[in-house]
C-alpha positions, 0 to 999 in steps of 0.5 A, a space after each residue: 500500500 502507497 502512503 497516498 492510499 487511504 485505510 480503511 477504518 477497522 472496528 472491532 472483532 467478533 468471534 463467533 462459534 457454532 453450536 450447532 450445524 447451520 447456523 448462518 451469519 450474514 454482514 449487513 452494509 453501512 448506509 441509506 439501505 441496509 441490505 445483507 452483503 456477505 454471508 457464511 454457514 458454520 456447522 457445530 464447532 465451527 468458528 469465525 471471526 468477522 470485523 467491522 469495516 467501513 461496509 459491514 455495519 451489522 451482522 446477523 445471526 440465525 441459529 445457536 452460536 456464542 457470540 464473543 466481543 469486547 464487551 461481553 458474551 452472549 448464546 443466541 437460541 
């Protein structure tokens, strides 16, 4: 990367671990109209690690997995 290139800004990360099989993870964008941009499906044990940018605003979460982020964690059901 030149030094004339901008960075993208970085927030924070979040872990996410599957519970069980089929549990889908979508990212959401940034701006006027949130519309889903990416998504994955982790089976049971299975673990990602995802980050804000300056696209993904939100992310979502269908299904039984421990989210875990800076401030604490939590079990979607």
């Amino acid at each position: 990367m030149s030094v004339s290139e901008p960075q993208e800004q970085a927030g924070g990360y979040v872990l996410i671990k599957a519970l069980e099989d089929g549990v889908v993870i979508m990212g959401l964008t940034r701006g006027r109209d949130t519309r889903s941009h990416h998504s994955e499906r982790l089976d049971r044990g299975e673990v990602l690690v995802a980050q804000f940018t300056s696209t993904t605003a939100a992310i979502k979460i269908r299904g039984r997995a421990e989210i875990h982020t800076a401030v604490g964690t939590v079990e979607s059901s």
